[in-house]
C-alpha positions as CSV (number, residue, x, y, z in Angstrom):
1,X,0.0,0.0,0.0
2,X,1.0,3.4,-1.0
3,X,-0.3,6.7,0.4
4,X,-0.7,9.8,-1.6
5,X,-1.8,13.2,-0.7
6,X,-3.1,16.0,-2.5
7,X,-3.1,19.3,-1.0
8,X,-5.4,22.7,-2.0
9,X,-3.4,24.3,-4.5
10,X,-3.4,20.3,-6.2
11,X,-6.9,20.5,-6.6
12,X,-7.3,24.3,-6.5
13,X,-9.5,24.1,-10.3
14,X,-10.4,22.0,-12.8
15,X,-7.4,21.1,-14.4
16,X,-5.8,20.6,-11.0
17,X,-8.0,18.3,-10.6
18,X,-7.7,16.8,-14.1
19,X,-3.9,16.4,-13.0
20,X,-4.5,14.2,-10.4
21,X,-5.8,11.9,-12.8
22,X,-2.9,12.3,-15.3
23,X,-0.3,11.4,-12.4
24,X,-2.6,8.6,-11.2
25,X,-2.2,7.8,-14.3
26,X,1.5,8.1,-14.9
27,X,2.5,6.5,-11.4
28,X,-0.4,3.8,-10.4
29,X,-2.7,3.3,-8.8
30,X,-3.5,-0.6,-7.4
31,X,-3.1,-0.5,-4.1
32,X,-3.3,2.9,-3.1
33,X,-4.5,5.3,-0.5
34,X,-5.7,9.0,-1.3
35,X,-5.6,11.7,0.9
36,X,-7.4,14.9,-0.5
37,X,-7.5,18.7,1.4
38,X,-10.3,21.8,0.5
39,X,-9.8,22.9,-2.8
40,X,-7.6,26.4,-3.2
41,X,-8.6,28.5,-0.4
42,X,-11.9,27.0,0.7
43,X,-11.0,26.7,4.1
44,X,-10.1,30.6,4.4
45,X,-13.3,31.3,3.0
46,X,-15.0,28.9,5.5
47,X,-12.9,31.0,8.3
48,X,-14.8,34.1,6.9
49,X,-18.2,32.2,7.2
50,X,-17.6,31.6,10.8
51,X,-16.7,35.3,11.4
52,X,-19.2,36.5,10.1
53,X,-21.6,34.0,11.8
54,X,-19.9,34.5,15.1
55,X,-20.6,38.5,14.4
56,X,-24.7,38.1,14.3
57,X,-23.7,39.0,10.2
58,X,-25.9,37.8,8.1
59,X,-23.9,38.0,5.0
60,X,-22.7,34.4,6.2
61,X,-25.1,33.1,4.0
62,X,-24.2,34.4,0.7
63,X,-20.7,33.4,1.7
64,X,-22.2,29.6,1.8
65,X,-23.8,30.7,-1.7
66,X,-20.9,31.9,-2.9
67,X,-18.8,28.8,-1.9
68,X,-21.3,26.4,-3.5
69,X,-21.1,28.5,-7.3
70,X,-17.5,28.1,-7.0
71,X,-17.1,24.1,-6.7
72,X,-20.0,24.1,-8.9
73,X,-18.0,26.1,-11.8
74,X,-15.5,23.2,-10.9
75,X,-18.2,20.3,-11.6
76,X,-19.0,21.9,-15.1
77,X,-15.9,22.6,-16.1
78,X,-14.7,18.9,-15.3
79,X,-18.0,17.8,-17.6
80,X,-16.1,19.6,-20.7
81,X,-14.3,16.8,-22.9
82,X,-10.8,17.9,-23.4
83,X,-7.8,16.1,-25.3
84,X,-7.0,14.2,-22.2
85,X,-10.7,13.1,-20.6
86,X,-13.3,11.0,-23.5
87,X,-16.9,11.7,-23.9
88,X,-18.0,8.3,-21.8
89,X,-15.7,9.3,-19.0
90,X,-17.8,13.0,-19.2
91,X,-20.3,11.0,-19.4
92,X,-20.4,8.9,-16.0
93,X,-19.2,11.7,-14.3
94,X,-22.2,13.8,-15.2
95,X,-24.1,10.4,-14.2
96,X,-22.3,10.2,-10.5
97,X,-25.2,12.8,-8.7
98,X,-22.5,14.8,-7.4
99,X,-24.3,18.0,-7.9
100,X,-26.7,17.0,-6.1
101,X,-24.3,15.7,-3.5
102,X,-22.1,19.4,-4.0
103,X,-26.0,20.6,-2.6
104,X,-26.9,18.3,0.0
105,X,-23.3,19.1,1.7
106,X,-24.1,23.2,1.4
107,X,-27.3,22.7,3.0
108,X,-25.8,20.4,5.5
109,X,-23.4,23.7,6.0
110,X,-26.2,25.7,6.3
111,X,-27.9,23.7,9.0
112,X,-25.2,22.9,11.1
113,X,-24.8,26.8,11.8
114,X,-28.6,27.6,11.5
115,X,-29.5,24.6,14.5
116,X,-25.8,25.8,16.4
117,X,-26.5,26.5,19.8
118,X,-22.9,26.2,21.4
119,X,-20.5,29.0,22.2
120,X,-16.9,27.0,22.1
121,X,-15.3,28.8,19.0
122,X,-13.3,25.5,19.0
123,X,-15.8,23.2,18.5
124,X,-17.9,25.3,16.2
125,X,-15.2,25.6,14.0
126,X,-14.3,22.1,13.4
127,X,-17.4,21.7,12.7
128,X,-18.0,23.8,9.9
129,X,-14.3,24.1,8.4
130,X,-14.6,20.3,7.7
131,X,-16.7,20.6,5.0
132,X,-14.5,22.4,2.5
133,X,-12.7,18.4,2.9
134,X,-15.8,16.5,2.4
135,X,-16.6,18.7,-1.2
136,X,-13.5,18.4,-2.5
137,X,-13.1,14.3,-1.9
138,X,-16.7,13.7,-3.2
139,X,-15.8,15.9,-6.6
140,X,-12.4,13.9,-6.9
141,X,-13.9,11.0,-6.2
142,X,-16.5,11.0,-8.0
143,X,-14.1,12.4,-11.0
144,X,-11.4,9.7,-10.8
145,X,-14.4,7.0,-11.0
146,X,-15.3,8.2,-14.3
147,X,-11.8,8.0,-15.6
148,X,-11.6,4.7,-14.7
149,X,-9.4,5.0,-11.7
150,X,-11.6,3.1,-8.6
151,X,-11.3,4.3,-5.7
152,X,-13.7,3.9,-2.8
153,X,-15.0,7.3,-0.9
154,X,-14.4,7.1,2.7
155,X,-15.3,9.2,5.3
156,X,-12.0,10.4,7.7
157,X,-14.1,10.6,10.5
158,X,-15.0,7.0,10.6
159,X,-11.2,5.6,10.5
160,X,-9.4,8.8,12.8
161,X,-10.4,8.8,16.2
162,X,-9.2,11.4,18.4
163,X,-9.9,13.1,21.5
164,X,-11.8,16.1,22.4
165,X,-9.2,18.8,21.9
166,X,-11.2,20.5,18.9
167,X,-8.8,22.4,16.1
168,X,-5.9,20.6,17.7
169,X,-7.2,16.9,18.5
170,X,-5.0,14.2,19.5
171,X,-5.2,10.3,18.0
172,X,-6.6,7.8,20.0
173,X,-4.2,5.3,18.4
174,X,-5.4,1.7,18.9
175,X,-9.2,2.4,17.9
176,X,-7.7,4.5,15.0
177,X,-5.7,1.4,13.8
178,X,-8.5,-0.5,14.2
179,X,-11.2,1.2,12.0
180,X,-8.2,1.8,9.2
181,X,-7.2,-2.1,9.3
182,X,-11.1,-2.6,8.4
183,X,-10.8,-0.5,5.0
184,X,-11.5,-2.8,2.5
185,X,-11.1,-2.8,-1.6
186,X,-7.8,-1.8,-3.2
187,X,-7.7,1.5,-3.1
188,X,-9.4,4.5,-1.5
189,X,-9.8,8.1,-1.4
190,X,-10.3,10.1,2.1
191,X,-10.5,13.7,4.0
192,X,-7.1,15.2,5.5
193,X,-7.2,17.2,8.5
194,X,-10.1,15.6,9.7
195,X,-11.2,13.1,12.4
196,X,-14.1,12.5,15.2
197,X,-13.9,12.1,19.4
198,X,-16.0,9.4,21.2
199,X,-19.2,11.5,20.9
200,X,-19.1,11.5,16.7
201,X,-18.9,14.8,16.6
202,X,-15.9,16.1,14.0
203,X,-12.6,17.3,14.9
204,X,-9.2,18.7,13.0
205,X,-5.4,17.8,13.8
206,X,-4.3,21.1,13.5
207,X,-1.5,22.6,11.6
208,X,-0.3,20.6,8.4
209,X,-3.3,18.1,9.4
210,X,-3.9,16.7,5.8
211,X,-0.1,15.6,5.9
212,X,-0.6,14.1,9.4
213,X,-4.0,12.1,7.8
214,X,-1.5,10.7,5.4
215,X,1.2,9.7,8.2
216,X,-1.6,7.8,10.4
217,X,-2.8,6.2,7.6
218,X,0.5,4.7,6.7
219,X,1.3,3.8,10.2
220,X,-1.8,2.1,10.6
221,X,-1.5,0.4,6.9
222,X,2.2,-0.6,7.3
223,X,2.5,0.9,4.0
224,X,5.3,1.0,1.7
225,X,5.4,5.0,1.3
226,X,3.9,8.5,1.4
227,X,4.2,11.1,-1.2
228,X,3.2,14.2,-0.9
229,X,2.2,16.3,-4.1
230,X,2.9,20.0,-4.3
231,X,3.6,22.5,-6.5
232,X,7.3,22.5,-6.1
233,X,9.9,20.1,-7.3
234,X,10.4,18.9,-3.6
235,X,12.5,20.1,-0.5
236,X,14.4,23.0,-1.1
237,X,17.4,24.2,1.1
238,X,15.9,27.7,1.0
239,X,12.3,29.9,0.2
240,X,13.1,30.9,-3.6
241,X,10.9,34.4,-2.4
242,X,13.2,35.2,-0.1
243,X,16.8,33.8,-1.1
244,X,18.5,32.8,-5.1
245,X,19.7,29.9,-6.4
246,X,18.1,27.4,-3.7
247,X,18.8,23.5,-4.5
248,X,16.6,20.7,-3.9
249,X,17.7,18.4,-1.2
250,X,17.4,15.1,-2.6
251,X,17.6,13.0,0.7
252,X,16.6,13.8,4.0
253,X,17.1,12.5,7.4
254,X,14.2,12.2,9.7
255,X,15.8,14.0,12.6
256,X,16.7,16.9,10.2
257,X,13.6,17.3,8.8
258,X,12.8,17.7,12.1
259,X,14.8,20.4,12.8
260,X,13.7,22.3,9.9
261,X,10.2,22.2,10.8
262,X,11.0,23.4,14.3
263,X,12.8,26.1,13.4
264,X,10.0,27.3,10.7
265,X,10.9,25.6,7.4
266,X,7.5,24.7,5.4
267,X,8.9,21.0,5.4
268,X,6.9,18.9,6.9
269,X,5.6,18.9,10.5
270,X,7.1,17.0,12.9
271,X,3.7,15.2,14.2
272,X,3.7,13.8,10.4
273,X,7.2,12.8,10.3
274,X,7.2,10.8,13.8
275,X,4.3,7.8,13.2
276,X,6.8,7.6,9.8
277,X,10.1,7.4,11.6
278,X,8.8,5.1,14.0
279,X,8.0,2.3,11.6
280,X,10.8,3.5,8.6
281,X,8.1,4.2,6.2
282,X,9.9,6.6,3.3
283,X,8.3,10.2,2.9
284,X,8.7,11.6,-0.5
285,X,7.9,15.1,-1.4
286,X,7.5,15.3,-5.3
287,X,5.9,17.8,-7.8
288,X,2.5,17.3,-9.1
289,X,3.3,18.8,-12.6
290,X,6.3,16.9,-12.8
291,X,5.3,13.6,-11.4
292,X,8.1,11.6,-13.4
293,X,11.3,13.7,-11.6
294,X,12.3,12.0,-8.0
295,X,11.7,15.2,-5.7
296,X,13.0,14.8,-2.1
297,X,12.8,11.7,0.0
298,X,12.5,12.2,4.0
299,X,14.3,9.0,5.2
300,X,16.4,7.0,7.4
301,X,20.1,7.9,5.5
302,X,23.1,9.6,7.7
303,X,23.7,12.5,6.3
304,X,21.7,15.4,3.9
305,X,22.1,15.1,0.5
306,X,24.0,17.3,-0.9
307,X,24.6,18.5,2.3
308,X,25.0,22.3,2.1
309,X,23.6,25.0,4.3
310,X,19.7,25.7,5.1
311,X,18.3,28.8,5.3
312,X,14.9,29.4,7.2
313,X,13.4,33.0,7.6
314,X,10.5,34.0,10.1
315,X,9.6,37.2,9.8
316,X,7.0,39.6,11.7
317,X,8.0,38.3,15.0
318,X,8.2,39.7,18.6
319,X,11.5,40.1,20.2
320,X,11.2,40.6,24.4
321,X,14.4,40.6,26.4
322,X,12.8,40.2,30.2
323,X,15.3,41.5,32.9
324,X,15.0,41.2,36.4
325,X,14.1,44.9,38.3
326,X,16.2,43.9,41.6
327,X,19.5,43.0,39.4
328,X,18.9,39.3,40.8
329,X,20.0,35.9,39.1
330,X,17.1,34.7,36.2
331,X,17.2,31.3,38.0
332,X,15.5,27.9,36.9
333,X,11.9,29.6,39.0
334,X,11.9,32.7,37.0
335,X,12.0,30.9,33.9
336,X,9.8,28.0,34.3
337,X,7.8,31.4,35.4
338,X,8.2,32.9,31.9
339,X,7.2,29.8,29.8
340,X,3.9,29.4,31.7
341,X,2.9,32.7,30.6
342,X,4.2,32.2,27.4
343,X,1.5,29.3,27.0
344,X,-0.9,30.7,28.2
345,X,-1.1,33.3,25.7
346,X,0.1,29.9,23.0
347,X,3.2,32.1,21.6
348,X,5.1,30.1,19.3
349,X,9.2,30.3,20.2
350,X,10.9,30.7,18.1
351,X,14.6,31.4,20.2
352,X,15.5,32.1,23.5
353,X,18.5,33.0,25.3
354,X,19.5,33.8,28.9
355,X,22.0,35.7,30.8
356,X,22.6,36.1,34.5
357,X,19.8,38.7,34.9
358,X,17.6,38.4,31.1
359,X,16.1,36.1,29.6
360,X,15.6,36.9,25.6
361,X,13.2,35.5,23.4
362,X,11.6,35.3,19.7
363,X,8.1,34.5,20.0
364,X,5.1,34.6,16.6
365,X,2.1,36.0,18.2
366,X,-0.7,33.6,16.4
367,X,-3.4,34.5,18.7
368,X,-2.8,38.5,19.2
369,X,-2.4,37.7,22.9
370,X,0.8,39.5,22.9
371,X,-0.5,42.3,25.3
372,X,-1.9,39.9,28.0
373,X,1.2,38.5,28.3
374,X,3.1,41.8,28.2
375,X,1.1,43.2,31.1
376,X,1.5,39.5,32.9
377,X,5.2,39.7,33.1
378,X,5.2,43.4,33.4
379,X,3.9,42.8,36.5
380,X,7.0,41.0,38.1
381,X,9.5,42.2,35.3
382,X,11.1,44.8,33.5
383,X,10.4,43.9,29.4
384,X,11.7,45.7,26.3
385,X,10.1,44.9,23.5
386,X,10.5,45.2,19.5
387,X,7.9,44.2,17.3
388,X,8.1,43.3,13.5
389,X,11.6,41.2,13.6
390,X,12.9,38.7,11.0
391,X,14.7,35.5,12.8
392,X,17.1,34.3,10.5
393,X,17.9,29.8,10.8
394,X,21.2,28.5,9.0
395,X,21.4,24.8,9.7
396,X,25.0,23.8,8.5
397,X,26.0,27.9,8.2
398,X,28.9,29.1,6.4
399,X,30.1,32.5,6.7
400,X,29.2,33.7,3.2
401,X,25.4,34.2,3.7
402,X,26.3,34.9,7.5
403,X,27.9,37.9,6.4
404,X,25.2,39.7,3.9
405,X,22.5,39.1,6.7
406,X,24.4,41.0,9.3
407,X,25.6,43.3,7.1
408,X,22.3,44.5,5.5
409,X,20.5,44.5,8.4
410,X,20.2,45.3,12.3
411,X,21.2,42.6,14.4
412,X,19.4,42.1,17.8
413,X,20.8,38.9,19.3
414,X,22.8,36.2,17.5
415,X,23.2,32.4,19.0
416,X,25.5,30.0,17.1
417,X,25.7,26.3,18.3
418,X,27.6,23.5,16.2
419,X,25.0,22.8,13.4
420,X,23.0,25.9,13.5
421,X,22.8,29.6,13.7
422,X,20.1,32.2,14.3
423,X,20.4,35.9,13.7
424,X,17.4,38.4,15.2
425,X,17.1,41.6,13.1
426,X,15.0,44.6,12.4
427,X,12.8,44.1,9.7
């Protein structure tokens, strides 16, 4: 068994998803596990829904409208016959129903906040942003059936099982490896990001969840590989937008794809890459419009290859240097102190350093919590503060691009260890 995953910008249109077929197509598909995300940026526009809801705004609804003309336009765009799909495959895919399932999911949208009578934001939200998944899986579904690629529709909820942390839910592993073990036929297509808690009612894994679907999926399935589909030709050692001439790392190790993703790279996450380390199950990261070239493999080898430097940039961050008023010691209190608060208001850190009597750090403010935590600390502490820092990551750092970063820009704090170094500056 091999699992594939297609994320939005895969199936963002038509001929996105006419390409699914073609690489389908070009790579097989016998045995074969599908994981598909919301098309393009349904799930952003399902946010907005919410808001709006949330806000007593009425407008929601022609949002829900709105959302239901565009996967249409998809549906009768995929019922044109083009040089690459025949009139009988047209044909049974006008034949599958699935307008009429595109409508019965809107007005299950529609219902689900019309009858809503909680007030956990969390819940709510799982609730509704799970339907952009379920659209998109029953178009390609329905789509790859009529080009004579079989694939059985499954539901996510029905094989993930997790618990009750909504946007953020954890796996109940052994009843999740039991509903996936009972999938039956050869090959099947399902929901990312998506699961259900004890109660049925739906949940989402959180950040890079789709990927995540496609590494429990494996685990559970023992299977052979993942490959995950973008539009890029695989891992590269650096953001083309923000540096040149980046390379493509052709193999990865699984503790250094690790690293990357914790110090911001658009990897993979590391919740994906640890159910696949655990049982040596090959990731691959490969272009979807050039499905023949190898892209990057995530794996158990020694070393990167080619091993040069990485270079990771974060930008619109917070840097806070907290100081103690009295002159005394930052002590092993004082910063177990810090790190509660900086939960509580869920800031993402991304460096810290401490002297004697300071403690700096790098945090991303998701939540715009960054005054409740300011006025928490300010109670005990003295805090400077600079908003709208870049934090610079070289993994395997060489002087060359050391030098241009400190020398265009404002450096706050630097910290260099063996393998890595990160530069704060001002943006």
């Amino acid at each position: 068994m091999r699992i594939f995953k297609f994320g939005g910008a895969s199936v963002k249109d038509a001929n996105g998803v006419r390409n699914v077929v073609n690489v389908l197509r070009i790579t097989g598909f016998r045995d074969l596990g599908v994981v598909v995300s919301a098309m393009g940026k349904t799930t952003n526009a399902l946010e907005e829904i919410l808001a709006r809801y949330q806000k007593n705004d009425n407008s929601y609804l022609k949002l829900i409208d709105k959302l239901y003309e565009q996967h249409n336009e998809i549906i009768v765009e995929l019922e044109e016959v083009t040089d690459f799909i025949n009139e009988d495959e047209v044909l049974r895919f006008r034949e599958s129903g699935i307008k009429n399932i595109l409508k019965g999911i809107i007005e299950a949208l529609k219902g689900e906040l019309l009858r809503n009578k909680t007030k956990n934001y969390s819940f709510l939200y799982d609730q509704v942003v799970s339907h952009g998944e379920l659209i998109s899986t029953k178009i390609v579904a329905a789509f790859l059936n009529a080009c004579n690629i079989p694939v059985q529709w499954v539901d996510a909820r029905e094989l993930i099982k997790t618990d009750t942390k909504y946007r953020d839910a954890g796996v109940q592993w052994q009843e999740t490896e039991n509903t996936i073990k009972n999938i039956s036929g050869s090959s099947f297509l399902t929901q990312g990001f998506i699961g259900s808690d004890d109660n049925g009612f739906t949940t989402t894994l959180g950040r890079e969840g789709s990927d995540y679907t496609a590494a429990i999926l494996a685990y559970c399935l023992d299977a052979e590989s993942v490959t995950i589909w973008k539009d890029v030709p695989g891992v590269l050692n650096a953001d083309p937008r923000v540096f040149q001439d980046t390379v493509l790392l052709e193999k990865i190790p699984y503790n250094e794809a690790i690293e990357l993703a914790f110090y911001g790279a658009s990897v993979i996450h590391p919740k994906t890459l640890q159910p696949l380390q655990r049982k040596s199950i090959p990731l691959h990261v490969k272009s979807f419009l050039n499905p023949k070239e190898n892209g990057s493999t995530i794996t158990h080898s020694n070393t990167l290859l080619p091993e040069i430097p990485c270079y990771i940039v974060r930008k619109n961050l917070i840097f806070l240097r907290v100081s103690s008023r009295d002159f005394s010691f930052i002590g092993e209190g004082n910063i177990s102190e810090i790190f509660h608060e900086l939960s509580e208001a869920k800031m993402q850190v991304g460096l810290l350093q401490n002297s004697a009597i300071s403690f700096s750090i790098c945090v991303e403010d998701k939540y715009s919590l960054i005054n409740v935590l300011l006025s928490r600390l300010q109670e005990r502490y003295d805090v400077s503060v600079v908003k709208n820092v870049a934090l610079y990551t070289i993994r395997h750092y060489n002087g060359e691009k050391v030098s241009s970063i400190e020398n265009e820009q404002q450096v706050l704090l630097k910290q260099r260890t063996q393998e890595t170094l990160q530069v704060v500056v001002k943006q």
